[in-house]
GUVO-604262 format. One record per residue (C-alpha): residue number from 1; residue in three letters; chain; x, y, z. Coordinates in Angstrom, 2 decimals. Layout:
REM GUVO-604262
<nr=NUM | rest=ala | kette=A | east=X | north=Y | up=Z>
...
//
This chain:
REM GUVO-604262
<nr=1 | rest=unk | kette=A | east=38.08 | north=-13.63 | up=-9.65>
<nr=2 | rest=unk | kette=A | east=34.84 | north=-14.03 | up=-6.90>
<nr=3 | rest=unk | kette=A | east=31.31 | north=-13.75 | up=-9.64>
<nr=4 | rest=unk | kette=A | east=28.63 | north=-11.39 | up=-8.18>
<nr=5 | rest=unk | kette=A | east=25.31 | north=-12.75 | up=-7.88>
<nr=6 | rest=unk | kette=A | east=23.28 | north=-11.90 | up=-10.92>
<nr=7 | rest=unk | kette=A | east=20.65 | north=-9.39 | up=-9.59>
<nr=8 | rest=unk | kette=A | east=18.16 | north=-9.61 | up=-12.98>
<nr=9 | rest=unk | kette=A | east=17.49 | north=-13.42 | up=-11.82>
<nr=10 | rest=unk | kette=A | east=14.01 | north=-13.75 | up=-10.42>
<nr=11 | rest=unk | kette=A | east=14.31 | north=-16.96 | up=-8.67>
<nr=12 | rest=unk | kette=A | east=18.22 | north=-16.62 | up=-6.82>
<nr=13 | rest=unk | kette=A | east=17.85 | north=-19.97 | up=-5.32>
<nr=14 | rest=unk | kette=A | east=15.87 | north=-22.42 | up=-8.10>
<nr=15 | rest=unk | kette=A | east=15.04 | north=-24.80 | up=-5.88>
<nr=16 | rest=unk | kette=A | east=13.75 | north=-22.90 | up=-3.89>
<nr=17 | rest=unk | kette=A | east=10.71 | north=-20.96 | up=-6.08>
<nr=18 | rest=unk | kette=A | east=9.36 | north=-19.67 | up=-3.04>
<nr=19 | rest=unk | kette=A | east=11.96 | north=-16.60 | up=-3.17>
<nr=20 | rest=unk | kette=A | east=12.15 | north=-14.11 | up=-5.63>
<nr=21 | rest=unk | kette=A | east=13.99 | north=-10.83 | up=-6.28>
<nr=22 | rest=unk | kette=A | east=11.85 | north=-7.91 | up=-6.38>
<nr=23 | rest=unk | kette=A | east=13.47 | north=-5.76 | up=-9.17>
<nr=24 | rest=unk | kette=A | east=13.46 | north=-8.18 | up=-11.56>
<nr=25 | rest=unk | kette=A | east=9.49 | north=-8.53 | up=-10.40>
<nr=26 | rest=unk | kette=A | east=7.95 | north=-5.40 | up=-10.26>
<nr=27 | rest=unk | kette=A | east=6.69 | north=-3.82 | up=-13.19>
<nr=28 | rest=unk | kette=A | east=4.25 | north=-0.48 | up=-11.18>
<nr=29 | rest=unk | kette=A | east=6.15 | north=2.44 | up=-12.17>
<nr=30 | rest=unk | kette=A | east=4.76 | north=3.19 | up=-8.51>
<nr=31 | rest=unk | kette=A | east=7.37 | north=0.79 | up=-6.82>
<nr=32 | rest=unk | kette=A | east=10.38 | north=1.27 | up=-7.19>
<nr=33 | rest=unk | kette=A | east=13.21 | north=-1.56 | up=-5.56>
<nr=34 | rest=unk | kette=A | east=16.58 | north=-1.87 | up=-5.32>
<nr=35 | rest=unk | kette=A | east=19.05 | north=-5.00 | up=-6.60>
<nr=36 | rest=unk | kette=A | east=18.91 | north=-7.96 | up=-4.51>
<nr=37 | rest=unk | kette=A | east=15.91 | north=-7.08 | up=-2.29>
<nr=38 | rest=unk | kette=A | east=14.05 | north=-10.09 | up=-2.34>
<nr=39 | rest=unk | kette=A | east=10.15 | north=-11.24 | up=-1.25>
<nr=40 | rest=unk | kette=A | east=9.90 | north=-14.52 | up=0.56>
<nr=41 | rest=unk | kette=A | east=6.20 | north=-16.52 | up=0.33>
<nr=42 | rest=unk | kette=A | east=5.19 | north=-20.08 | up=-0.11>
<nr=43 | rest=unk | kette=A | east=2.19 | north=-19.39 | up=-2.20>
<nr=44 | rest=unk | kette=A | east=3.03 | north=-17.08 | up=-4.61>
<nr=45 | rest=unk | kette=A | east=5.16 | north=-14.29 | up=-4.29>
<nr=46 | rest=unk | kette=A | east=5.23 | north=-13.14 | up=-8.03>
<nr=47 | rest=unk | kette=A | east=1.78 | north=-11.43 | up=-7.24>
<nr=48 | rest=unk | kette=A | east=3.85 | north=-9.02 | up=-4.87>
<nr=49 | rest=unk | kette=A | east=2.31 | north=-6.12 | up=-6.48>
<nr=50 | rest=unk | kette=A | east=-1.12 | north=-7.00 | up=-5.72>
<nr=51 | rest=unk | kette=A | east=-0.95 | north=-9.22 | up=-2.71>
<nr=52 | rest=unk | kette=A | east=1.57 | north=-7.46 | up=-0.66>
<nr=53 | rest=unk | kette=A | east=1.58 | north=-3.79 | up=-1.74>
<nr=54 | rest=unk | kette=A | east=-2.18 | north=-2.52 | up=-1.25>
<nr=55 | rest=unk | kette=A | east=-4.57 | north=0.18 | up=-2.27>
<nr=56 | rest=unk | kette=A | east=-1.86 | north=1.54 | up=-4.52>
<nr=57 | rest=unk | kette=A | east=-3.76 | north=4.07 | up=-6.94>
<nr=58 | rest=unk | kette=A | east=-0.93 | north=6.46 | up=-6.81>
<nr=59 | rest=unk | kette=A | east=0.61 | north=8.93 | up=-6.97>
<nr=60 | rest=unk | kette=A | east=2.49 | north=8.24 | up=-4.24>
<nr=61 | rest=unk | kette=A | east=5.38 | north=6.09 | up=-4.85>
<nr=62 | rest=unk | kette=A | east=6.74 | north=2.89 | up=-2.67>
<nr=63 | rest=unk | kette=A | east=10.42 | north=2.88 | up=-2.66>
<nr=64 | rest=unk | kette=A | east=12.60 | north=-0.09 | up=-1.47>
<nr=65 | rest=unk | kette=A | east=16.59 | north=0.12 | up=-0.95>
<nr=66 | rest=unk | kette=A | east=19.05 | north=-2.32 | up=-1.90>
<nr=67 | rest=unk | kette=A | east=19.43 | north=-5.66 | up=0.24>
<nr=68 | rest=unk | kette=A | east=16.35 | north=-5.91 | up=1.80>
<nr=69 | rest=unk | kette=A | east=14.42 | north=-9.32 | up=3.04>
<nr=70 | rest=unk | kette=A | east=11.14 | north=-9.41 | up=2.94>
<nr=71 | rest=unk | kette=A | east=9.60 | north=-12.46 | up=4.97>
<nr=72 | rest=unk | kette=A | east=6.22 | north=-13.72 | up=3.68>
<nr=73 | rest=unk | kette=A | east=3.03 | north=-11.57 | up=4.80>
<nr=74 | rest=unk | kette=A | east=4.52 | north=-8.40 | up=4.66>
<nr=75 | rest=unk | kette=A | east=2.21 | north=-5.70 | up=3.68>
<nr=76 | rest=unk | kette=A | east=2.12 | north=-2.48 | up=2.32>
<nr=77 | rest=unk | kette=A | east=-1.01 | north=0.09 | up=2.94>
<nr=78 | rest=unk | kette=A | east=-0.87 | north=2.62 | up=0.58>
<nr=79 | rest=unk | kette=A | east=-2.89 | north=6.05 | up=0.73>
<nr=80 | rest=unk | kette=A | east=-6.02 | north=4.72 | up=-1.14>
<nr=81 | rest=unk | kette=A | east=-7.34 | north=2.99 | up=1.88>
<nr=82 | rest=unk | kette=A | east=-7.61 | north=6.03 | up=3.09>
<nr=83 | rest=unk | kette=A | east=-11.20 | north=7.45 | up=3.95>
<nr=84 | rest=unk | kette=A | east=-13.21 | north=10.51 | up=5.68>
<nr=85 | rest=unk | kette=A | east=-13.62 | north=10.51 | up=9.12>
<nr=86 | rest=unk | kette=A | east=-15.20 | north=13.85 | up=9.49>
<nr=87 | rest=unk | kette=A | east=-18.80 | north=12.95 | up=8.65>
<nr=88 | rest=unk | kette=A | east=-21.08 | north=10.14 | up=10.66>
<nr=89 | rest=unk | kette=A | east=-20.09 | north=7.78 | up=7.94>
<nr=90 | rest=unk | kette=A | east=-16.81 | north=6.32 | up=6.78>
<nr=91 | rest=unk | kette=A | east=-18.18 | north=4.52 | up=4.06>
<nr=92 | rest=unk | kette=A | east=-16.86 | north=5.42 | up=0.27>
<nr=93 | rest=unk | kette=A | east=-19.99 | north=5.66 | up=-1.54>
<nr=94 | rest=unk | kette=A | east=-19.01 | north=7.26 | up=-4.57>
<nr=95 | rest=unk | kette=A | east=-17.25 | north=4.58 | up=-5.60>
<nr=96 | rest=unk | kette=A | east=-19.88 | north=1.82 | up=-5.88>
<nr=97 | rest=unk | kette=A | east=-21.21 | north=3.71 | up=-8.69>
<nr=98 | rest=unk | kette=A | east=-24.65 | north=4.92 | up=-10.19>
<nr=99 | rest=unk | kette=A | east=-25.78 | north=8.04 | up=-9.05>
<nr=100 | rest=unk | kette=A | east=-23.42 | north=8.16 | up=-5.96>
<nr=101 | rest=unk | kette=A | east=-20.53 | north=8.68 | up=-8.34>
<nr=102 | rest=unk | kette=A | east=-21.69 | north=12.27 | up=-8.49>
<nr=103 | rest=unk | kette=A | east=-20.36 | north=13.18 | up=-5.37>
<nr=104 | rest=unk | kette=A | east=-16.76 | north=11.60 | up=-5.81>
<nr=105 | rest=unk | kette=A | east=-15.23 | north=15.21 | up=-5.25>
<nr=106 | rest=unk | kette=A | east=-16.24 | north=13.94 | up=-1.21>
<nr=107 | rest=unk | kette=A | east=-13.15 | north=11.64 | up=-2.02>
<nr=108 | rest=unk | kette=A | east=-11.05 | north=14.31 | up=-3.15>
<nr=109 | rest=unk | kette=A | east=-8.05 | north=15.98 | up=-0.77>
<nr=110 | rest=unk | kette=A | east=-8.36 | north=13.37 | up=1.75>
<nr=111 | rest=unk | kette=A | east=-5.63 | north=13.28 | up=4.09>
<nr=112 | rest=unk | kette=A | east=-2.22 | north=12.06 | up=2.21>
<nr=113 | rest=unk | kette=A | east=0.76 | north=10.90 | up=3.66>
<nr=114 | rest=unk | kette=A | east=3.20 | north=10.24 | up=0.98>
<nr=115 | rest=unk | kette=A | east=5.05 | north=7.66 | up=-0.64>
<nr=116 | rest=unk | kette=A | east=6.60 | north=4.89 | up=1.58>
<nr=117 | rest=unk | kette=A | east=10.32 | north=4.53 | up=1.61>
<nr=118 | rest=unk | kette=A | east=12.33 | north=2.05 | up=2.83>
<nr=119 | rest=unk | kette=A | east=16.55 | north=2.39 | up=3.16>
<nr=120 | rest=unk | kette=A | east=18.86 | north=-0.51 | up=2.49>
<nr=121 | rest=unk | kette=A | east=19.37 | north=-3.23 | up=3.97>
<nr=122 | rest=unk | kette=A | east=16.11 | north=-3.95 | up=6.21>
<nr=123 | rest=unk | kette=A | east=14.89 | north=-7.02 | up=8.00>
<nr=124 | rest=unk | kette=A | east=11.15 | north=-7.32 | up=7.56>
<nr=125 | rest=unk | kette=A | east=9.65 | north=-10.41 | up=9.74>
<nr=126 | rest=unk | kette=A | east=7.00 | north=-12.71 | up=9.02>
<nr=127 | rest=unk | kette=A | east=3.35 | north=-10.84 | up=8.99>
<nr=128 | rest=unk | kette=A | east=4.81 | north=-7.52 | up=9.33>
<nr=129 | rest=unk | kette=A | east=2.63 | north=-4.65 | up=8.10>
<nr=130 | rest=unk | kette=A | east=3.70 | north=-0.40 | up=6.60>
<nr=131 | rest=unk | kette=A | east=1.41 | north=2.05 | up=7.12>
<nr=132 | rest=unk | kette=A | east=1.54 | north=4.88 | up=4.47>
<nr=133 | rest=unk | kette=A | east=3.99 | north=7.67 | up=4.04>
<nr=134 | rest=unk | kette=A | east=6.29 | north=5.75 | up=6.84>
<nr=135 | rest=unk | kette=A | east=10.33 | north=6.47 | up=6.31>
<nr=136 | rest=unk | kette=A | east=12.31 | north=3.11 | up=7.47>
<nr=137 | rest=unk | kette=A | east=16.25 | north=3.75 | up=8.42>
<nr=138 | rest=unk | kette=A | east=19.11 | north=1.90 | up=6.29>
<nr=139 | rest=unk | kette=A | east=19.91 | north=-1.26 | up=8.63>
<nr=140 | rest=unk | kette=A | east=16.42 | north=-1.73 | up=10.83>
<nr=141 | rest=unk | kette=A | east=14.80 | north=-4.78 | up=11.62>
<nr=142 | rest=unk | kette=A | east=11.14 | north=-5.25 | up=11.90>
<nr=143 | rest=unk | kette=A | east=9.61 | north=-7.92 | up=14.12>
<nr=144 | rest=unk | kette=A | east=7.32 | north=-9.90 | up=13.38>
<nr=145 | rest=unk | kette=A | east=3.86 | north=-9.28 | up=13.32>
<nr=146 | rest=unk | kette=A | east=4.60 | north=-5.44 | up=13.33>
<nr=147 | rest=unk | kette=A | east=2.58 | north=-2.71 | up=12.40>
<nr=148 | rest=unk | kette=A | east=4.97 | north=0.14 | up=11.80>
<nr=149 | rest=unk | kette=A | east=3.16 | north=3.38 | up=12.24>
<nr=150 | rest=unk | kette=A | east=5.82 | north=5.86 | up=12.76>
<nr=151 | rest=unk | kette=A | east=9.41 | north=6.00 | up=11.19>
<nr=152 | rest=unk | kette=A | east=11.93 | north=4.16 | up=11.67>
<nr=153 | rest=unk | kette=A | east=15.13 | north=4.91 | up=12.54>
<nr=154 | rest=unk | kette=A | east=18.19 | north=4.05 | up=11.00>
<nr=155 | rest=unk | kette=A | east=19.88 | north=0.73 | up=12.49>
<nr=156 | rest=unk | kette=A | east=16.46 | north=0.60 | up=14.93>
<nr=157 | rest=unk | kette=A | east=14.85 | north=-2.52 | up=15.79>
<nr=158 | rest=unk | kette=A | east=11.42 | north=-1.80 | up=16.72>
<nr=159 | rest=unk | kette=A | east=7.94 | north=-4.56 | up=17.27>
<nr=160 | rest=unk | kette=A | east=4.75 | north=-4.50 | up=18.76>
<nr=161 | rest=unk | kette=A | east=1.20 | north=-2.65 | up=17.31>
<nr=162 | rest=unk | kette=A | east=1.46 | north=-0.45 | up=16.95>
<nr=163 | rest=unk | kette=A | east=5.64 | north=-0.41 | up=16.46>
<nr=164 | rest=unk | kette=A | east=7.55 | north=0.61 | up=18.91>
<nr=165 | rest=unk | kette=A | east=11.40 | north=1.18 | up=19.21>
<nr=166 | rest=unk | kette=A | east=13.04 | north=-1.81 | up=21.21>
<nr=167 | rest=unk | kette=A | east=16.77 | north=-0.81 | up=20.69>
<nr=168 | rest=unk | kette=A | east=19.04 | north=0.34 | up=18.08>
<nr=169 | rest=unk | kette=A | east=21.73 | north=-2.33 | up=16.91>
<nr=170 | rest=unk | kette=A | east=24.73 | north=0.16 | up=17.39>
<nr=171 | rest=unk | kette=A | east=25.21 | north=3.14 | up=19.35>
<nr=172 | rest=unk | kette=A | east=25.08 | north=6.84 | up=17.81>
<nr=173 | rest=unk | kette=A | east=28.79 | north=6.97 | up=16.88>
<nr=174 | rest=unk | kette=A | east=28.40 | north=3.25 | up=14.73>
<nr=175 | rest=unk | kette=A | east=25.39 | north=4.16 | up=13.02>
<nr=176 | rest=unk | kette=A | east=27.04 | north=7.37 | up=11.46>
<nr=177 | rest=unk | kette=A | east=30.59 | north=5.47 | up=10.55>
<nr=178 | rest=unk | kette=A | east=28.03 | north=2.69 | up=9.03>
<nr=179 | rest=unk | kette=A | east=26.19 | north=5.35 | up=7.12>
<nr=180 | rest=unk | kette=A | east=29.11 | north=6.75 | up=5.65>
<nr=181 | rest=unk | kette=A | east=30.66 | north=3.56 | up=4.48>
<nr=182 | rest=unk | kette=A | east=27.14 | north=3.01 | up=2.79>
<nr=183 | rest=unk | kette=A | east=28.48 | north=-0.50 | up=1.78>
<nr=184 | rest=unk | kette=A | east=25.19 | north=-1.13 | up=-0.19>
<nr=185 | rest=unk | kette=A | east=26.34 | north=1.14 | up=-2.89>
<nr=186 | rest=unk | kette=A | east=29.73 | north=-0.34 | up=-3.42>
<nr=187 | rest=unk | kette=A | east=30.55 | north=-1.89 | up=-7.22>
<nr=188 | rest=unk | kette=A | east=29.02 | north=-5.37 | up=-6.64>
<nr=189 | rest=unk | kette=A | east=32.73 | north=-6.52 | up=-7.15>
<nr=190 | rest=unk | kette=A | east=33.45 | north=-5.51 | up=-4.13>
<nr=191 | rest=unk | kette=A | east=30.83 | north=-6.46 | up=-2.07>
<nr=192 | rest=unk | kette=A | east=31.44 | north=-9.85 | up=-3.50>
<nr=193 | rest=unk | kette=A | east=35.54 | north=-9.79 | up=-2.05>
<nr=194 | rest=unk | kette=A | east=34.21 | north=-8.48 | up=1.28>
<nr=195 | rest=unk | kette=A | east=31.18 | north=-10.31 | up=2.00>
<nr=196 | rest=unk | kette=A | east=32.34 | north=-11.96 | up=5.10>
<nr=197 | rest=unk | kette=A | east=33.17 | north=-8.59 | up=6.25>
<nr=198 | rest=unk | kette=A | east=29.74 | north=-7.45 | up=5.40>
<nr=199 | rest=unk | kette=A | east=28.14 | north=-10.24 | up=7.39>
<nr=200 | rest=unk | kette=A | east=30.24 | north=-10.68 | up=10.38>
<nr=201 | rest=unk | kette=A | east=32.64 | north=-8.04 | up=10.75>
<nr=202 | rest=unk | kette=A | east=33.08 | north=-5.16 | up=13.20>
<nr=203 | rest=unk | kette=A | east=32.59 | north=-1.46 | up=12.13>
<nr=204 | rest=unk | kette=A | east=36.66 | north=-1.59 | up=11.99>
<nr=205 | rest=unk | kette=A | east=36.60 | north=-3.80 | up=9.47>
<nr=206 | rest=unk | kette=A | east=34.07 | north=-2.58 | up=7.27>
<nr=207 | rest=unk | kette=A | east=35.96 | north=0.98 | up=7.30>
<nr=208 | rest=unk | kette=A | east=39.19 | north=-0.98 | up=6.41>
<nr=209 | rest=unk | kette=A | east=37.17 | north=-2.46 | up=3.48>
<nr=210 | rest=unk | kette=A | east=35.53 | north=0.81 | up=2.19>
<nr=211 | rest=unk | kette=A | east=39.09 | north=2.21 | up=2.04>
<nr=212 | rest=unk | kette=A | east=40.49 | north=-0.61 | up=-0.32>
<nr=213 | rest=unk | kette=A | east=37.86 | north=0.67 | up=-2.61>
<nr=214 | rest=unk | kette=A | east=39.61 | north=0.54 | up=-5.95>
//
């Protein structure tokens, strides 16, 4: 019988320590990721938590799907960079301490967007950055050098800063047969027998496959 891969491996591809898997990674109860998602960097992508997801003081949550590639650069702004903009200055100074800690409550009920969530199955490109409380679609692909402002939608392919919708990769009708095969939550025994099918087959096939489901 086909083996799945093992999803609780950190480095999939050994000679290749540049890759890791992200569940196996992550430790934030903050972040949350799905099996096989995996973080791509030369230098050292086991310090994903602090070099790729930023000003994470919670309690919003960043939530990745299943199946998602993350190329190297990809960034994360979290609600904590956040800061007023209804004064002449933007600049935090209750938190450089002494006696300007008093007023922290000026840093209180700022604007808050959310947690982050991305669906399964995404394409992130080289240098691509998330601004807070954004909602990325199951199947999208960001470009490179992105800065994704607004959501995404599901199957979208969208580039540029800020982020802008080029296309979707399959019309209307597609993207709600795709969503309801949701192959990303099939037993990983069979995504393993259908993995071509996965990769390079039509919508057809991939609804033939979901209906051999045992």
């Amino acid at each position: 019988m086909p083996v799945p891969a093992d999803p609780t491996i950190l480095h999939p591809m050994p000679e290749q320590p540049r890759v890791v898997l992200l569940k196996p990674l992550v430790k934030s109860p903050l972040i949350e990721v799905g099996e096989y998602s995996y973080y791509d960097d030369p230098d050292d992508p086991t310090a994903f938590e602090t070099r790729n997801v930023l000003y994470h003081y919670g309690p919003e949550k960043l939530i990745i799907g299943r199946f998602c590639a993350l190329g190297t650069g990809v960034r994360f702004i979290m609600n904590g960079a956040n800061h007023r903009m209804d004064g002449p200055s933007t600049f935090p100074f209750p938190t450089m301490g002494g006696s300007w800690a008093e007023h922290f409550d000026l840093l209180t009920g700022l604007p808050n967007r959310g947690g982050t969530v991305v669906g399964n199955d995404v394409w992130f490109g080289h240098g691509t950055t998330v601004m807070p409380g954004v909602r990325i679609g199951h199947g999208a692909i960001i470009a490179t050098g992105a800065v994704v402002t607004a959501d995404v939608p599901d199957y979208g392919i969208v580039g540029g800063n800020p982020a802008r919708l080029v296309r979707t990769r399959y019309d209307d009708r597609d993207i709600a047969r795709l969503l309801d095969v949701a192959w990303w939550d099939w037993p990983a025994e069979h995504i393993t027998a259908h993995v071509r099918t996965i990769m390079s087959g039509s919508v057809d096939d991939l609804e033939a496959a979901a209906a051999d489901r045992p």
